[in-house]
N, C-alpha and C positions, 0 to 999 in steps of 0.2 A: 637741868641736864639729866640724860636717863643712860646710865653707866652699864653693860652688861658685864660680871664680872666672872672671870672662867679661873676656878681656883681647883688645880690638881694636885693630890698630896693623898694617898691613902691614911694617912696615919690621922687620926683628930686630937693628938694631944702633943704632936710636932709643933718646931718652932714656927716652920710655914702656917700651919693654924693660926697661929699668934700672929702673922703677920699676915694673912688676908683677913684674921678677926678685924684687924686695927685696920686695912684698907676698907673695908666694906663701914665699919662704924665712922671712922671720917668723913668718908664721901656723902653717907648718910643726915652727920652730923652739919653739914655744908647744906643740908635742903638738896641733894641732889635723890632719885628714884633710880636705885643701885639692883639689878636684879644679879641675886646672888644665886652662881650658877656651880656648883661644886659638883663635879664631872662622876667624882668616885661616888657620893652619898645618891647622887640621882641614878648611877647604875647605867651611865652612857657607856655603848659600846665601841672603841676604839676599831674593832676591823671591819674595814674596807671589803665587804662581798662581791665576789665572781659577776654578780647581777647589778650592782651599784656602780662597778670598776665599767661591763662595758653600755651602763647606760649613762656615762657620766657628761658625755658632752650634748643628752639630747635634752634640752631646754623648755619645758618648766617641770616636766616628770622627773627630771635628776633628783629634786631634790625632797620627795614623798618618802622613802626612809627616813630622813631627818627634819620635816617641815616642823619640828615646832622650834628646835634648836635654830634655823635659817627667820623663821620670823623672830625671834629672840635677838639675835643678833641684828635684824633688819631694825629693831626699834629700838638700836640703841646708836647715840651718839659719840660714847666714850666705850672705850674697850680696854679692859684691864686684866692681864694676865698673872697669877698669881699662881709660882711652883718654885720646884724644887730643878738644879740642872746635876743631870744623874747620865755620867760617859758619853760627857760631852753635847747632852741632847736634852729634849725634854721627855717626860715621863711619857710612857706611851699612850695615853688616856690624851692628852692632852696632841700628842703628834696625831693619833687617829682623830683626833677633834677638826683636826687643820685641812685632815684626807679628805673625809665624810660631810662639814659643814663649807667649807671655802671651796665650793664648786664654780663650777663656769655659769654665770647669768647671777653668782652671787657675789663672791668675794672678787671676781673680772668678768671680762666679756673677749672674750674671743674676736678680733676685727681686722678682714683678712688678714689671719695667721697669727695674729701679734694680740699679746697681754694686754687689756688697758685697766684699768683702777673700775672698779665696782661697786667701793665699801665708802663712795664720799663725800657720805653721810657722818662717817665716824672723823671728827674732828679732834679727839683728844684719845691718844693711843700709850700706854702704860704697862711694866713688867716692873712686879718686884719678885727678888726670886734668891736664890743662896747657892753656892757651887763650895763642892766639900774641898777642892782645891783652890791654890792660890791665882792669883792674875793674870801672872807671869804662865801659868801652866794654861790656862785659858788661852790665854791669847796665841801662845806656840802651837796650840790647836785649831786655833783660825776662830775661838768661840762662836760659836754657829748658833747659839740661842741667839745671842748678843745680834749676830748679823741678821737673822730672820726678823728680830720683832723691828730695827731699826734702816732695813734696807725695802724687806720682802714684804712686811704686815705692811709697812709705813705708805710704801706703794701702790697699794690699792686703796689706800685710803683716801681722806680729801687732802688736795695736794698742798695744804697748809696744815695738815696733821701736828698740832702739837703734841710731841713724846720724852716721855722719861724713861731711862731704862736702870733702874735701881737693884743694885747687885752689891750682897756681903759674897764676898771672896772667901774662901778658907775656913769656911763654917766647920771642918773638922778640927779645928787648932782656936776656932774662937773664944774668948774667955766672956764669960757673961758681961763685964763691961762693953766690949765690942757689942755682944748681940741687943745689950738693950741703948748701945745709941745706933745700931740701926735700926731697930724698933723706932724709936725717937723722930730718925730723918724719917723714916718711909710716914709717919703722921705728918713730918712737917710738909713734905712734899704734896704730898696728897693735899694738904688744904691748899696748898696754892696751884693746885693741879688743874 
């Protein structure tokens, strides 16, 4: 299985570190071919240009600003999102990822009019990720990470998409007990992922 793992986090000695270190070494450790894709070390740029916005819908030129990110993702079967949720959203590195790479003829296709699934190739779709509030505050929010990777990524995928969506709640109040059993699950999950 060849996993492409998109891990957004500027910080490299954050706990999200620690938990894409441990996603990327399991998957690895499993024999799976994990291409470890860290948004901020590689220097991808999150905005969307004036020239990219209105050639987006013309099909296969759309996607020569980001062709090597679109084959990346094209040769992976698993997709693994690995961040931090910061007001509600994802980091912007990661939301320009979604602009710039999940184009039309990639991540769908356009057929009269209507969305169809493009990505369904990717059979195994995963978020681990940490929100500095509680659940209950998340979800009064409508958690919109939580709904993108599980409504909106899930959807263009293969329409048997198995997904996890692995969230510590309340990372600002967590005591290291908490953080290291969810350290723990996000290992246990992942081998059986």
């Amino acid at each position: 299985m060849r996993a492409l793992v998109l891990y957004a986090h500027p910080v490299p000695d954050s706990f999200g570190s620690v938990l894409h270190a441990r996603t990327v070494r399991t998957l690895r450790d499993r024999g799976w071919d994990v291409d470890d894709c860290d948004l901020n070390a590689e220097g991808f740029s999150p905005v969307l240009t004036e020239a990219e916005r209105r050639g987006y819908h013309t099909e296969p030129a759309n996607i020569e600003p980001v062709r090597e990110y679109v084959e990346r993702l094209r040769a992976a079967q698993a997709l693994v999102l690995c961040f931090p949720v910061w007001n509600f959203g994802y980091p912007a590195i990661l939301k320009g990822f979604f602009d710039r790479v999940f184009l039309p003829g990639v991540s769908f296709k356009l057929v009269n009019g209507k969305v169809r699934p493009n990505l369904t190739h990717i059979e195994k779709l995963a978020a681990v990720t940490t929100y500095g509030g509680n659940r209950t505050r998340a979800f009064l929010a409508g958690d919109p990470p939580r709904r993108i990777v599980t409504r909106s990524l899930r959807y263009v995928c293969h329409p048997r998409v198995k997904t996890k969506y692995l969230a510590l709640y309340d990372m600002n109040r967590a005591t290291d007990e908490r953080r290291r059993g969810f350290h723990k699950r996000v290992m246990e999950e992942m081998r059986e992922f």
